[in-house]
N, C-alpha and C positions, 0 to 999 in steps of 0.2 A: 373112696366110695361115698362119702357122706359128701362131697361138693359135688360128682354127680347127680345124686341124688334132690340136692339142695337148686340143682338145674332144670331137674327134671319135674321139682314143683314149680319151679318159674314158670315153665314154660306150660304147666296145666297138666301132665303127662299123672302126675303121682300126687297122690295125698299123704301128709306125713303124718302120724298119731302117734301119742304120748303110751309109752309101754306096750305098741303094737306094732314098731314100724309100718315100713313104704309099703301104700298098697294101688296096683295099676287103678286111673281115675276112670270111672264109667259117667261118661256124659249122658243126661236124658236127652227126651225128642225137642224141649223149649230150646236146650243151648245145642244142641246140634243144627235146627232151625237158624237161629243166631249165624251160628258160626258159615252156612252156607249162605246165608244175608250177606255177610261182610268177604265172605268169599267171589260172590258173585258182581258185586263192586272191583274187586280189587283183579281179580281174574280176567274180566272185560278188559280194564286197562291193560290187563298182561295183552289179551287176544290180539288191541286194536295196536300196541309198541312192537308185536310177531308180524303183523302183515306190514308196519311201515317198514323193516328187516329187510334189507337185499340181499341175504343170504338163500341163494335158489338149490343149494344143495344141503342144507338144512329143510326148508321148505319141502323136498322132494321126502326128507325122509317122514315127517309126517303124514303123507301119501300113501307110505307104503304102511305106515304102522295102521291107518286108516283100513287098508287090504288086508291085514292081519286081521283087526276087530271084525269084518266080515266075515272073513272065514271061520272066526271064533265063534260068533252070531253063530253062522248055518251048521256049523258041529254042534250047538249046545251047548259048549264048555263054557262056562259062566265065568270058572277062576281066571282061566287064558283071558277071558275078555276082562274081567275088574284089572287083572297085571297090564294089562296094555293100555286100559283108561289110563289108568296112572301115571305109564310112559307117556302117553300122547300129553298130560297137562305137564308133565313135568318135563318135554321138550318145547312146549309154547311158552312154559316159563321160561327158559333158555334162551330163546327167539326172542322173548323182547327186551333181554337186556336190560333188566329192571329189576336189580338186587334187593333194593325194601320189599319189594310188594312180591317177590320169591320168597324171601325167607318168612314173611307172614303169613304167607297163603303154605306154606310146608308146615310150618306150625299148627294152623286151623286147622288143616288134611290129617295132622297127626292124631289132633286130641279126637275127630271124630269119626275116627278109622272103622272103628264098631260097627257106626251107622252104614258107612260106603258099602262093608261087607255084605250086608242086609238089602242093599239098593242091588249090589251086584247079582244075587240070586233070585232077587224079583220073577215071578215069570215074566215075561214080555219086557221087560225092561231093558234090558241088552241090545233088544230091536229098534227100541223108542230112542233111548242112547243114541245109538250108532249113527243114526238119521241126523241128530245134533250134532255128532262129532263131524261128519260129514260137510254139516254147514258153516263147521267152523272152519275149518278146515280150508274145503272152498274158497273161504273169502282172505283167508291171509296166505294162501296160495296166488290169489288175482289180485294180491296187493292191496285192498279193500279194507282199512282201515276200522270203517264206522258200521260196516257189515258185520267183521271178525267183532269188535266189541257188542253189536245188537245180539247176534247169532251164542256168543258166550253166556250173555244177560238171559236170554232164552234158556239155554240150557240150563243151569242153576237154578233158574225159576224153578225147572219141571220137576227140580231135585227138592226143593223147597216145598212146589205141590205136595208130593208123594209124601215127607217128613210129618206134613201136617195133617194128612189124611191119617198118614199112621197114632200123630197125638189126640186125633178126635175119635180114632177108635179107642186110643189105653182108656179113654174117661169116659166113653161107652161104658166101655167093660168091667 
């Protein structure tokens, strides 16, 4: 228990206190900001090493996971659509074949799981998504390399917009 635990501070998940034990870490809106900064670096290179991938039956299934988030879109369902963002980055990491920059980009994903959830019920947000995932999509589909990495930078950006707008209201308020 205690070298899990002792892993689970490594990796930012837990804070450990003197005569209070582990308690799950809540990241604010600055390092979640951060953390989609360096995700969005490292994500792009995932995108643009997924479309250099000749794997056309891997490719296909992000297609369909793509027709999934649609349909999740047009019903409403917010959770269905945040579980299948998830799947969709966590098969493009897959696709490019590029074990550093997977297990770091799972790590980031972890510690600011909080915030994802908060983006996932957004209104509109699932709309503006999907349109991005689409264009990610798209271009490591058509093999497109330097499209699949712009189109990813993009998307994250908009995640980073949204983040920030959220930390200029907290200091509004």
């Amino acid at each position: 228990m205690r070298a899990a635990l002792v892993e689970l501070r490594a990796e930012g998940l837990v804070d450990i206190e003197a005569n209070r034990g582990a308690l799950v870490r809540r990241i604010g809106l600055e390092e979640a900001i951060e953390i989609a900064e360096a995700r969005k670096v490292l994500e792009a290179l995932m995108a643009a090493r997924a479309a250099s991938n000749q794997d056309s039956a891997a490719k296909e299934r992000l297609l369909e996971i793509v027709d999934e988030m649609r349909d999740s879109v047009a019903a409403g369902d917010n959770a269905r659509y945040s579980e299948l963002n998830r799947l969709l980055h966590g098969r493009i990491w897959e696709i490019s074949r590029h074990r550093v920059a997977k297990d770091l980009v799972a790590n980031l994903r972890d510690r600011s799981a909080h915030h994802q959830f908060r983006l996932a019920v957004m209104p509109g947000r699932s709309e503006e998504s999907l349109q991005q995932h689409v264009a990610i999509v798209d271009a490591i589909v058509a093999g497109d390399a330097p499209g699949a990495e712009h189109a990813m930078r993009d998307h994250l950006e908009s995640v980073i917009e949204v983040l920030s707008r959220w930390s200029e209201m907290e200091v509004i308020v």
